[in-house]
DSSP file (Angstrom, degrees, kcal/mol; ACC not computed):
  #  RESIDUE AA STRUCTURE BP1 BP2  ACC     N-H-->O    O-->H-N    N-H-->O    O-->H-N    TCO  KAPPA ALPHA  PHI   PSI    X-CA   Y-CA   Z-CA
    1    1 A X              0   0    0      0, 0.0   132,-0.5     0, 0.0   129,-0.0   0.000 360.0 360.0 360.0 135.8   83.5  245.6    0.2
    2    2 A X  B  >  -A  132   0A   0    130,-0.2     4,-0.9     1,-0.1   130,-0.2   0.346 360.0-108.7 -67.3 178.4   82.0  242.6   -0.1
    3    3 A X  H  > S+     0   0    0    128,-1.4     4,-1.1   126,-0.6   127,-0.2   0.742 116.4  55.3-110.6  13.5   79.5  241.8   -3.3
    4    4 A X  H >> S+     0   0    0    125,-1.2     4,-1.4   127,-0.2     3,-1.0   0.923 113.1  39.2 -53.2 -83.1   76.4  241.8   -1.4
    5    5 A X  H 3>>S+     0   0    0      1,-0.3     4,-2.4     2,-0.2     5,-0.5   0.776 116.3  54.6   1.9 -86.1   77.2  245.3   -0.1
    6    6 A X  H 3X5S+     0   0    0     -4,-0.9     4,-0.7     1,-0.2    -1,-0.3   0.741 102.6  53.0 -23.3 -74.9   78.5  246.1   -3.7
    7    7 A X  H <X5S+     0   0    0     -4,-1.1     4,-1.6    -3,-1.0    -2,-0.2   0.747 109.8  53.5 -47.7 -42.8   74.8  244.9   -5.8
    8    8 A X  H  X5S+     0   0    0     -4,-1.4     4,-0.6    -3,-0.4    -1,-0.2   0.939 113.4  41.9 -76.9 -35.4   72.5  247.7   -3.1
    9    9 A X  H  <5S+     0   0    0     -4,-2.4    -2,-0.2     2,-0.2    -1,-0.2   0.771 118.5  45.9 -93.0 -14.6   74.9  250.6   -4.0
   10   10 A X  H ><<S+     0   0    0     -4,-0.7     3,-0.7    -5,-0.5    -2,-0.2   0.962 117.0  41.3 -68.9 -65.6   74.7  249.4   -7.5
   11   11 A X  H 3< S+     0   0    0     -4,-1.6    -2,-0.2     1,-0.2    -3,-0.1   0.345 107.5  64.7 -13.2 -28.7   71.0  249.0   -7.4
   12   12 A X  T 3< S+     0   0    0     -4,-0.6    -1,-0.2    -5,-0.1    -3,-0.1   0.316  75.4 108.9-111.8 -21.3   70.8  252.2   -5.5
   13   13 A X  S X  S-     0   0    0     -3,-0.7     3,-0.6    -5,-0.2    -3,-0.0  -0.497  73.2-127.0 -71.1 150.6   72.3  254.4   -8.8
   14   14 A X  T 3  S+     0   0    0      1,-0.2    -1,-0.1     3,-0.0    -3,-0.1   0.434 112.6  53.8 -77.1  -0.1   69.3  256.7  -10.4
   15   15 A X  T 3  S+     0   0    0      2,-0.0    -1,-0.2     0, 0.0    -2,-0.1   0.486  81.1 118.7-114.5  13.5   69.9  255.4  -13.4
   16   16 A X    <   -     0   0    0     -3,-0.6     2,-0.4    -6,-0.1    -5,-0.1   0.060  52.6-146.0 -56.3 157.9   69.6  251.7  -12.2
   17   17 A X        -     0   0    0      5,-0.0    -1,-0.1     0, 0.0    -2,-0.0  -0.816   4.2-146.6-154.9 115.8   66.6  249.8  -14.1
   18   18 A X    >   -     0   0    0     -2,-0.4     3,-2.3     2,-0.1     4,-0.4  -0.144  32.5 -91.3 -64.4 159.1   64.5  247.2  -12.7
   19   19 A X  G >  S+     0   0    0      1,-0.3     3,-1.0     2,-0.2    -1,-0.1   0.869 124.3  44.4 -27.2 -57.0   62.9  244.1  -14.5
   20   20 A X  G 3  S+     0   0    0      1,-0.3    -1,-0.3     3,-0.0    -2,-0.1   0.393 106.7  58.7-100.7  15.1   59.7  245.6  -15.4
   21   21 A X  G <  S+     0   0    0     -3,-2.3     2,-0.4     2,-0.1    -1,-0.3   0.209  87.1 106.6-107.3   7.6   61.4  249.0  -16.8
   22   22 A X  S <  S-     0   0    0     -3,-1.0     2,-0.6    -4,-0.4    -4,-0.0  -0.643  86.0-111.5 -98.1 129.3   63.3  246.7  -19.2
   23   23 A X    >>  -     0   0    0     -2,-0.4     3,-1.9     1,-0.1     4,-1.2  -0.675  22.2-124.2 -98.7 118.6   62.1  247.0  -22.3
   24   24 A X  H 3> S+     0   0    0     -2,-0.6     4,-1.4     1,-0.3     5,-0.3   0.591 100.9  54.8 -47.5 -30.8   60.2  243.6  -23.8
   25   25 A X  H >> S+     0   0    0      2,-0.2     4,-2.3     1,-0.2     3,-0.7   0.969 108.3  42.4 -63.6 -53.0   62.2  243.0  -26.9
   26   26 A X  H <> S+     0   0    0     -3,-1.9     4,-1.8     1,-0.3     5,-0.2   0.894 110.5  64.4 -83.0 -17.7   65.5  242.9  -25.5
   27   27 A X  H 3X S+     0   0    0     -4,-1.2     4,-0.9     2,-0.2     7,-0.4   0.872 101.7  50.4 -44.8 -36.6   63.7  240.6  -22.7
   28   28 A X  H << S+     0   0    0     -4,-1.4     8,-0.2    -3,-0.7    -2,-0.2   0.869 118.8  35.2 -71.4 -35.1   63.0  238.1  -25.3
   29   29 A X  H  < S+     0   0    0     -4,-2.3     9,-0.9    -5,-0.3    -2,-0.2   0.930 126.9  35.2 -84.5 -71.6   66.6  238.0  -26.6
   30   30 A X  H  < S+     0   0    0     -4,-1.8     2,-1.0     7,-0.2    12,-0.9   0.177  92.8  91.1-124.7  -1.9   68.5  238.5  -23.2
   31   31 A X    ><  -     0   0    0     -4,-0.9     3,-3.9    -5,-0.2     6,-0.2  -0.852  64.1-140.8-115.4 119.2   66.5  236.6  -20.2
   32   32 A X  T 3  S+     0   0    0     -2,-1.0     5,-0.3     1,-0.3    -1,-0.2   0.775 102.4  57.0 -26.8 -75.4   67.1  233.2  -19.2
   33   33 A X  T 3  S+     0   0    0     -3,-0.1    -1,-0.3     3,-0.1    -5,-0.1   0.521  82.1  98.3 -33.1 -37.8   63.3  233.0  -18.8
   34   34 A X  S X  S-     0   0    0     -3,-3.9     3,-0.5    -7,-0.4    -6,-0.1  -0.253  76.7-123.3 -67.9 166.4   62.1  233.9  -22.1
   35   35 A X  T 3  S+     0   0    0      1,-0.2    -1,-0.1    -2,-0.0    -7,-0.1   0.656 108.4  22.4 -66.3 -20.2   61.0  231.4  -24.8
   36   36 A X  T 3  S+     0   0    0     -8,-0.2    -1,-0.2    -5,-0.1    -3,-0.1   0.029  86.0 143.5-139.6   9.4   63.6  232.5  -27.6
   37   37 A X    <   -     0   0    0     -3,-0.5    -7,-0.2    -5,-0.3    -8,-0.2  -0.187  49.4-102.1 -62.7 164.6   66.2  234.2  -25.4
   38   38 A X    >   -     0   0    0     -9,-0.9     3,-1.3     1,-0.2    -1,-0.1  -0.437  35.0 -85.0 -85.8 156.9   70.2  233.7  -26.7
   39   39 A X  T 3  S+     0   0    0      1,-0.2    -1,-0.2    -2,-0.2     3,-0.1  -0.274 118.0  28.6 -44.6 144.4   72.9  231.7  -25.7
   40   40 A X  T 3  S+     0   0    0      1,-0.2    31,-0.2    30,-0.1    -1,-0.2   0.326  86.3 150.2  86.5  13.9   74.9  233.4  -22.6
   41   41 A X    <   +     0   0    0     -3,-1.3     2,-0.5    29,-0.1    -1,-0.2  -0.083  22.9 178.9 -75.0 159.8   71.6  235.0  -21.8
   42   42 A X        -     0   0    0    -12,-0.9    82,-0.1    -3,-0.1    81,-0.1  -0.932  30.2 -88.9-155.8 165.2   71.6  235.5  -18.0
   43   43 A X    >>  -     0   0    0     -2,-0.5     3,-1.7    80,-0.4     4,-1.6  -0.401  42.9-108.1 -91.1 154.6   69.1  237.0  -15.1
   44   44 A X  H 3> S+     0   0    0      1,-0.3     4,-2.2     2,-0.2    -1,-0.1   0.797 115.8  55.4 -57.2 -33.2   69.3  240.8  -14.1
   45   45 A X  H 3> S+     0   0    0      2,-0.2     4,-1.2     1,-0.2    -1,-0.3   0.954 113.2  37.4 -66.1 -46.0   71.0  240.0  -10.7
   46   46 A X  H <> S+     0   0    0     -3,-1.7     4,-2.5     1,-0.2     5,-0.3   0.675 116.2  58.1 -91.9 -11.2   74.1  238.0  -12.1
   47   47 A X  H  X S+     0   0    0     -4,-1.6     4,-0.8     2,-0.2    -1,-0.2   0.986 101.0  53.2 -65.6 -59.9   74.0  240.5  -15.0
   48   48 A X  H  X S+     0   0    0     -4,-2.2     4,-1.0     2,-0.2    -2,-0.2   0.755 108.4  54.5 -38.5 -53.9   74.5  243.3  -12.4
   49   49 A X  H  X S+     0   0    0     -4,-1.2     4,-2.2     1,-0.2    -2,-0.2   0.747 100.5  55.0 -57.9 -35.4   77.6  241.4  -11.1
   50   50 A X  H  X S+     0   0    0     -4,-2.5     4,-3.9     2,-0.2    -1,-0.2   0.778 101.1  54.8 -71.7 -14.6   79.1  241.3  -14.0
   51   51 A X  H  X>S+     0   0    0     -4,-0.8     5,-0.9    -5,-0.3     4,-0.8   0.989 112.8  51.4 -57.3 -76.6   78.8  245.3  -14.5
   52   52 A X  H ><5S+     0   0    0     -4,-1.0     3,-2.0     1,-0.3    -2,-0.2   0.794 110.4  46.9 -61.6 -66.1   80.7  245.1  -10.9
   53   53 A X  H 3<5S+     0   0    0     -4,-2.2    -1,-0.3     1,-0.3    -2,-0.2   0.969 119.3  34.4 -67.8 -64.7   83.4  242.7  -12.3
   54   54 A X  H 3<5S-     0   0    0     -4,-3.9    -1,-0.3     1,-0.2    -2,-0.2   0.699 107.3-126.7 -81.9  24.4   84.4  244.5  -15.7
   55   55 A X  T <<5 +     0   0    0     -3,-2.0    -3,-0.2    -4,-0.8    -1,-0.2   0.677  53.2 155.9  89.7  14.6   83.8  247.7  -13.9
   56   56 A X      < -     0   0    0     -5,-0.9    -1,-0.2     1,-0.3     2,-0.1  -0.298  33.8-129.7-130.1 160.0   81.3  249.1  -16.6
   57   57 A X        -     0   0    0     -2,-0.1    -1,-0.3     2,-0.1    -2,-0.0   0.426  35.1 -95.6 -86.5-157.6   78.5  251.8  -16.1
   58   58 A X  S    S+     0   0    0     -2,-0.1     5,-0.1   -42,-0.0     2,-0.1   0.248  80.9 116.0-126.3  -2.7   75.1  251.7  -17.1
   59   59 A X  S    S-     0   0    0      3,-0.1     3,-0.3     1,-0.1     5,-0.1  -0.291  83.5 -94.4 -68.9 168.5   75.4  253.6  -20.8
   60   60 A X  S >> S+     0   0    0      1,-0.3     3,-2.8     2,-0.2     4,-0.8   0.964 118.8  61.2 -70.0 -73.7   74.6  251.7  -23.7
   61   61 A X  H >> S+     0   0    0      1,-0.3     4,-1.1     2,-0.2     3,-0.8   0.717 103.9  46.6 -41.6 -36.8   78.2  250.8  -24.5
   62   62 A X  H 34 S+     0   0    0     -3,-0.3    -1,-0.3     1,-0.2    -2,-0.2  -0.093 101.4  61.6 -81.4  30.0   78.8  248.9  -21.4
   63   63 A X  H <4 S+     0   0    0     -3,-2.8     4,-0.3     3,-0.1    -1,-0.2  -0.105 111.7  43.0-102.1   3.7   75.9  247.3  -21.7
   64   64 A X  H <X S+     0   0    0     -4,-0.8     4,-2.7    -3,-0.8    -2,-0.2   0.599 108.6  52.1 -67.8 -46.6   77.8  246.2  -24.9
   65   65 A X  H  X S+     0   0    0     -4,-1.1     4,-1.9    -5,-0.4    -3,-0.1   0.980 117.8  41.7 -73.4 -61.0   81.0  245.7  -23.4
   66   66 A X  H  > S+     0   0    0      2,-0.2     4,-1.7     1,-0.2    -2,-0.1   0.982 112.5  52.7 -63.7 -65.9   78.8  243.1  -20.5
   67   67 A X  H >4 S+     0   0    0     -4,-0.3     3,-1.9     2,-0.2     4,-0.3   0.924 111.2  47.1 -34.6 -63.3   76.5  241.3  -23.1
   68   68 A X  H 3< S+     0   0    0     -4,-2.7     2,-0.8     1,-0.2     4,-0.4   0.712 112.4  47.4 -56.8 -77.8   79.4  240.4  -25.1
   69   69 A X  H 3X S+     0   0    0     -4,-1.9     4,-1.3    -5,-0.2    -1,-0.2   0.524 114.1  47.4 -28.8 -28.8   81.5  239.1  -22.2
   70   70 A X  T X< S+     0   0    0     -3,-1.9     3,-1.1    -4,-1.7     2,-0.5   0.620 118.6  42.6-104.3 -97.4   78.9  237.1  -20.9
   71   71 A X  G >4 S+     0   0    0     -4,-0.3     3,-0.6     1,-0.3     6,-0.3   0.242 110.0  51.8 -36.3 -32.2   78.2  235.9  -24.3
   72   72 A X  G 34 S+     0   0    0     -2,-0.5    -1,-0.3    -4,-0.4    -2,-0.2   0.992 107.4  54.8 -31.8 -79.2   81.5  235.2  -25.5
   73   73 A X  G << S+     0   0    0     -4,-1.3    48,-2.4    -3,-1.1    -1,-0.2   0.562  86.5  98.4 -64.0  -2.2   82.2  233.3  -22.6
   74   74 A X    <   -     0   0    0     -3,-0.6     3,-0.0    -4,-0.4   -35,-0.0  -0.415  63.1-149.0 -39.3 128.0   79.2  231.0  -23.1
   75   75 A X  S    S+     0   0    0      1,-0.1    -1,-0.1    -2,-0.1    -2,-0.1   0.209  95.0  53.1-102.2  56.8   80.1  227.8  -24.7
   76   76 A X  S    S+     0   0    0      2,-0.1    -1,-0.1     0, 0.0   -37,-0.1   0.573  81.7 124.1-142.5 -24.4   77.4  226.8  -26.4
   77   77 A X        -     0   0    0     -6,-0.3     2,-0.1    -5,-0.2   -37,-0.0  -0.078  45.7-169.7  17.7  89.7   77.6  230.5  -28.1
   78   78 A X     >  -     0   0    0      1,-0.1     4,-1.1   -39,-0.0    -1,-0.1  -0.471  38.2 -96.3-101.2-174.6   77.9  229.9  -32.2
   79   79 A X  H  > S+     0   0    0      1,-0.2     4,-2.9     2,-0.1    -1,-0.1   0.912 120.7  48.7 -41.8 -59.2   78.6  231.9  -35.3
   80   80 A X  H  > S+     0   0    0      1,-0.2     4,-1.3     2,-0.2     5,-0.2   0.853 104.7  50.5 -76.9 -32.2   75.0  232.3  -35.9
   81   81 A X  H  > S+     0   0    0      2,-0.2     4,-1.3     1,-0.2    -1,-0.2   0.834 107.7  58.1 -84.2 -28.0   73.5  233.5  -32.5
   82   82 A X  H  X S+     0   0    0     -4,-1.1     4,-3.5     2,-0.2    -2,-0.2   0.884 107.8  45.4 -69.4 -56.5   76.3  236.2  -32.4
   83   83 A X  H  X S+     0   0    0     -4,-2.9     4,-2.1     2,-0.2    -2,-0.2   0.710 116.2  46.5 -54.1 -21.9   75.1  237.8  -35.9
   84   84 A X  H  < S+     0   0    0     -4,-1.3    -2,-0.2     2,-0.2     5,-0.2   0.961 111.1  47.4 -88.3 -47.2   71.5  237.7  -34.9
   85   85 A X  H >X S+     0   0    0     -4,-1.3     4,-1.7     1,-0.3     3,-0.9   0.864 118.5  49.3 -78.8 -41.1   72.2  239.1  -31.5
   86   86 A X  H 3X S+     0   0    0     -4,-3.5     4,-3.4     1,-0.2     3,-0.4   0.991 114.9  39.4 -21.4 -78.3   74.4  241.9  -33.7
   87   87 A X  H 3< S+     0   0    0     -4,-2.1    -1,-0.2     1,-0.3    -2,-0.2  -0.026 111.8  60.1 -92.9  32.4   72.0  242.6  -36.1
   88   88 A X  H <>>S+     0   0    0     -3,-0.9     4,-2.2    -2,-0.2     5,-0.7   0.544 113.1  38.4-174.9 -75.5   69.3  242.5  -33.2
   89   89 A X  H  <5S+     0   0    0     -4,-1.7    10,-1.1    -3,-0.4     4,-0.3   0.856 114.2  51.6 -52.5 -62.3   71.2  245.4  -31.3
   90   90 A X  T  <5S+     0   0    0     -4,-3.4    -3,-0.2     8,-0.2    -1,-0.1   0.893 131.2   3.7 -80.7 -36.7   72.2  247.5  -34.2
   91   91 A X  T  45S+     0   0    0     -5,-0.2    -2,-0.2     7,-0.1    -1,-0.2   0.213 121.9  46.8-158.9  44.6   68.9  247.7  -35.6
   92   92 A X  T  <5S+     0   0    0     -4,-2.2    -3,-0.2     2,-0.1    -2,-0.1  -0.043  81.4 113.3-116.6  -7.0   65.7  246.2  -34.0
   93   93 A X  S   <S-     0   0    0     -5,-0.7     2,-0.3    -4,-0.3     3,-0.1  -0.046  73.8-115.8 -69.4-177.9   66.4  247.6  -30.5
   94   94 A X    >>  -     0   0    0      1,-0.3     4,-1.2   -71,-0.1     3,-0.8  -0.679  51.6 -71.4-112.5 173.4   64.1  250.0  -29.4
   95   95 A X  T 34 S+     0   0    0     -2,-0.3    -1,-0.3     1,-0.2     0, 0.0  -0.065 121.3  43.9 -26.3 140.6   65.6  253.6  -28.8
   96   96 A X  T 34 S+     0   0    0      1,-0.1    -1,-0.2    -3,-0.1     3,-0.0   0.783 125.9  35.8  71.5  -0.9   68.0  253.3  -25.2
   97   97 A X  T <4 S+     0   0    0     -3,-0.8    -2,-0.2     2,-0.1    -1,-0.1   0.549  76.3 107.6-157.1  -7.4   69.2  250.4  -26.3
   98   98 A X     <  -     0   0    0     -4,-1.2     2,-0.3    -5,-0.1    -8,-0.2  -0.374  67.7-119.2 -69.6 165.8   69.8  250.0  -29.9
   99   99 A X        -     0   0    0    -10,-1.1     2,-0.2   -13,-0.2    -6,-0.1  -0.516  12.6-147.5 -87.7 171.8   74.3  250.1  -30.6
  100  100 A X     >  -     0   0    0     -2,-0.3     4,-3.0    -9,-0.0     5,-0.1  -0.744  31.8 -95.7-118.1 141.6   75.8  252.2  -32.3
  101  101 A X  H  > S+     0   0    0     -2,-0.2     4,-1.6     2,-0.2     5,-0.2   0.968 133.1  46.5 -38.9 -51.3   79.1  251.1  -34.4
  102  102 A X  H  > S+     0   0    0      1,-0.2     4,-0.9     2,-0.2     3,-0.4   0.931 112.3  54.8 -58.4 -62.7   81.4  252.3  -31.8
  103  103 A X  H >> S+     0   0    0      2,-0.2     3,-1.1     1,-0.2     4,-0.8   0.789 106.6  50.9 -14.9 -59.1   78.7  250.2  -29.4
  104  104 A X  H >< S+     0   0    0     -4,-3.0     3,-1.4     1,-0.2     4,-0.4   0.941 109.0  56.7 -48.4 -46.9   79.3  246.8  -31.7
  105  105 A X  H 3X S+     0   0    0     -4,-1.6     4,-0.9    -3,-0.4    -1,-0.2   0.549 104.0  46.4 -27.1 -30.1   82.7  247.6  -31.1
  106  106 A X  H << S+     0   0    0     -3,-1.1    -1,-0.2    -4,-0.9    -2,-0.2   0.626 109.7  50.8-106.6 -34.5   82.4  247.5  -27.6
  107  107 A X  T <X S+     0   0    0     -3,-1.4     4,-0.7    -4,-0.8    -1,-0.2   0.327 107.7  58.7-118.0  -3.7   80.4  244.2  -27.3
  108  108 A X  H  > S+     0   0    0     -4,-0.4     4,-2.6     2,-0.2     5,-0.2   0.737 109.1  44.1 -69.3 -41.4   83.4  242.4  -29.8
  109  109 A X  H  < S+     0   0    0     -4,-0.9     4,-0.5    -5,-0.2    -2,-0.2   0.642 114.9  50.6 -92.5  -2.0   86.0  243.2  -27.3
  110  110 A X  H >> S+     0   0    0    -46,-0.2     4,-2.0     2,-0.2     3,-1.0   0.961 119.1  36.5 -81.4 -75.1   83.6  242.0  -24.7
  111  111 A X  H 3X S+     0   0    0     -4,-0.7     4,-4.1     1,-0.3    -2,-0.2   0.789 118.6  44.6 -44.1 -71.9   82.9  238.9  -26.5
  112  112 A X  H 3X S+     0   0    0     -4,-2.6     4,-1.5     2,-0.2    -1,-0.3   0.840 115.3  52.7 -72.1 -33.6   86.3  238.2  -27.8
  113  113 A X  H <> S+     0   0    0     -3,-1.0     4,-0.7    -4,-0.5     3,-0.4   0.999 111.2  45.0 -45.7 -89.3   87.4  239.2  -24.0
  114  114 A X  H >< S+     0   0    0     -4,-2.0     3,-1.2     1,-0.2    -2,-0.2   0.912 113.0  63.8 -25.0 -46.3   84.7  236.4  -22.3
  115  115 A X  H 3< S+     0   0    0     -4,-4.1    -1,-0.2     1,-0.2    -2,-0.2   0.875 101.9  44.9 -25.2 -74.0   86.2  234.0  -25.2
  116  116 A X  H 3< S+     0   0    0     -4,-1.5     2,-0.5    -3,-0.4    -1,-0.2   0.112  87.7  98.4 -86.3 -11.8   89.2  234.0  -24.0
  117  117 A X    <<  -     0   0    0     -3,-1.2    24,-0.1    -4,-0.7    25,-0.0  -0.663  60.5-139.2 -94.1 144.7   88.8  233.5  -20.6
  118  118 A X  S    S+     0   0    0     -2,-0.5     2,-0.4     1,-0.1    -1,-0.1   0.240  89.1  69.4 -93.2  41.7   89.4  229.9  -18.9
  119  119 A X  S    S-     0   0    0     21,-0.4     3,-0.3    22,-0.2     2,-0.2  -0.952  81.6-169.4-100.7  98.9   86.9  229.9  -16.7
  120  120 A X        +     0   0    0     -2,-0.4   -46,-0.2     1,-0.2   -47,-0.1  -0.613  45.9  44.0-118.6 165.2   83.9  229.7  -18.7
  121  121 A X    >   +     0   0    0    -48,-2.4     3,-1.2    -2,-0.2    -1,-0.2   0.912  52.6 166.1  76.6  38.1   79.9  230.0  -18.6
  122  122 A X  G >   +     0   0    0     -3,-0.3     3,-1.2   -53,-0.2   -52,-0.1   0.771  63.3  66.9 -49.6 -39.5   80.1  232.8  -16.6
  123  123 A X  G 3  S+     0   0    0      1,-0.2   -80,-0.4   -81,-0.1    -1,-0.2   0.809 100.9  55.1 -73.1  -8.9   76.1  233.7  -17.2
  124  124 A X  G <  S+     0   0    0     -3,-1.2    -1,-0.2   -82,-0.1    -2,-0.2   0.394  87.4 127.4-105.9  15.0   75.2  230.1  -14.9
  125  125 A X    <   -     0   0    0     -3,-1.2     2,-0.2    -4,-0.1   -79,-0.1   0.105  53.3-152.1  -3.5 150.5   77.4  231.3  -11.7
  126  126 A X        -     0   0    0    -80,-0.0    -2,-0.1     0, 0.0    -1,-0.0  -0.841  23.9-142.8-141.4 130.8   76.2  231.4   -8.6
  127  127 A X        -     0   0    0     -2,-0.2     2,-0.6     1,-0.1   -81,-0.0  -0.325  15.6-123.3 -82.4 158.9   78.2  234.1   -6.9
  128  128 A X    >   -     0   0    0      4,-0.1     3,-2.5     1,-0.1  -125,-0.2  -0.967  16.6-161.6-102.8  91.2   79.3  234.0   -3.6
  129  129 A X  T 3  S+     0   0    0     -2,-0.6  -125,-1.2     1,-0.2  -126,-0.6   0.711  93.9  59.0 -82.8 -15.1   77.6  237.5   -2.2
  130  130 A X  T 3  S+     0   0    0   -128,-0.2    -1,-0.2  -127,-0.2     2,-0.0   0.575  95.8  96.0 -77.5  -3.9   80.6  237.2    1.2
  131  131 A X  S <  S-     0   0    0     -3,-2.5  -128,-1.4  -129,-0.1  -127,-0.2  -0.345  84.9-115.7 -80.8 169.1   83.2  237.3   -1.8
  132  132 A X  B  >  -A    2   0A   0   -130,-0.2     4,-0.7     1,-0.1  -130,-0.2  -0.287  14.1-120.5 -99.6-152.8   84.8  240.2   -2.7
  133  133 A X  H  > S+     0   0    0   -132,-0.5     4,-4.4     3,-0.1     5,-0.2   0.839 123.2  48.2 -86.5 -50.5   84.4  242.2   -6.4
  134  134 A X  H  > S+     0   0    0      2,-0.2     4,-1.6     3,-0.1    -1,-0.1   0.926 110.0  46.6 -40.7 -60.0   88.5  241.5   -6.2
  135  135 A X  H >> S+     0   0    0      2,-0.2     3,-5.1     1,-0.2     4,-0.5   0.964 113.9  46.4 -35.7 -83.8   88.3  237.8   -5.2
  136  136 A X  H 3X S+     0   0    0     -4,-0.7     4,-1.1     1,-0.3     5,-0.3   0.855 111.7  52.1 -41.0 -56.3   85.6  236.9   -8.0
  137  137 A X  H >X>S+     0   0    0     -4,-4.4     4,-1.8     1,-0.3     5,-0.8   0.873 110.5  55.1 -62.0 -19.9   87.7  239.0  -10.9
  138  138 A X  H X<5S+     0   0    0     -3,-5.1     3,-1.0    -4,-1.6    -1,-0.3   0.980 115.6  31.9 -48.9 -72.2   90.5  236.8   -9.5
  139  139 A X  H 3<5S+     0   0    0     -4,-0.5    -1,-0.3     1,-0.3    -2,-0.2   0.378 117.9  50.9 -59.4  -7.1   88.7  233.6  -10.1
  140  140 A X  H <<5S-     0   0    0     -4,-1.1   -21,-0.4    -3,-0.8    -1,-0.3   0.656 110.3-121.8-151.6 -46.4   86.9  234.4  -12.9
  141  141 A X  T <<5 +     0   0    0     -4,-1.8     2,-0.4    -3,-1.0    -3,-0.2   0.899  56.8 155.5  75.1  77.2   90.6  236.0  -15.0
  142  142 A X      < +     0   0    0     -5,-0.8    -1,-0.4    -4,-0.1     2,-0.3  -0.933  24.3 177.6-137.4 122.0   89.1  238.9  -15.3
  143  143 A X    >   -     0   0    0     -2,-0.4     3,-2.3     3,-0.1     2,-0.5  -0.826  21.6-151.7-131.1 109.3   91.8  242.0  -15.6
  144  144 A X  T 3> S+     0   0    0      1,-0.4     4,-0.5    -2,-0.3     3,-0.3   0.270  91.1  63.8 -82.8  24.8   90.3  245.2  -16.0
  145  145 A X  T 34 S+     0   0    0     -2,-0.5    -1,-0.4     1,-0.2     0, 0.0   0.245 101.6  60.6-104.8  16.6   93.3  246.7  -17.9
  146  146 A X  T <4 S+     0   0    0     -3,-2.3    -1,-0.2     1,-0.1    -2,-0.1  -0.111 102.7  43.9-124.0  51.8   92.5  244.2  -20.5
  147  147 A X  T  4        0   0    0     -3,-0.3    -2,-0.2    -5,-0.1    -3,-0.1   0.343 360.0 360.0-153.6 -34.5   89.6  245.1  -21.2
  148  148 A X     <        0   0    0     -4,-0.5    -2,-0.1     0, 0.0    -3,-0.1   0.329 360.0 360.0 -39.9 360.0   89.9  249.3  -21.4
């Protein structure tokens, strides 16, 4: 199926959350658009795709698992922006969104996963919506057993 096709049957889940159900704080930190947002930060549509690509839900931990990747794989991504965006997560997020250890976990092996791939700067894509979810993880080195 193609990744138009793919993003409406994502979109389509009840537990899906639009732009303005998004809760303001982690808007500031995580949307291109805000004034203070972080490095790798990236807009809810290519955000969506990457869910598609490592294959991840919509619970709090795979919205660990996605942040880091797409930050990790940033390169502009330091030391410092990664601890804020940590200590950000673990304990300024609002309920629904704050991590949990196992959560941090989840969003290192994302991170260190996005590092490591050489295709990099994944969060300024522009996707090809005729490709398929296969193709892109192709291009992209994306393999979802290394990431489980």
């Amino acid at each position: 199926m193609v990744l138009s096709k793919e993003i409406k049957k994502w979109r389509e889940k009840p537990s899906y959350k639009q732009q303005n159900q998004i809760n303001w704080f982690v808007w500031l930190l995580e949307n291109p658009k805000s004034p203070i947002s972080l490095t790798g930060a990236i807009d809810l549509y290519n955000h969506d795709i990457i869910h598609l690509l490592l294959k991840r839900d919509m619970e709090v931990r795979d919205e660990a698992m996605v942040i880091g990747f797409t930050m990790g794989n940033s390169e502009t991504t330091s030391s410092w922006v990664r601890w804020l965006f940590e200590f950000c997560a673990r304990y300024l997020y609002p309920e629904g969104y704050r991590f949990s250890e196992a959560d941090l976990l989840e969003y290192e092996k994302g991170f260190a996963y996005g590092y490591t791939r050489p295709k990099r700067n994944i969060h300024l894509a522009k996707f090809d919506e005729k490709k398929t979810i296969a193709k892109l993880r192709k291009e992209w080195g994306i393999k979802l057993i290394n990431i489980r």
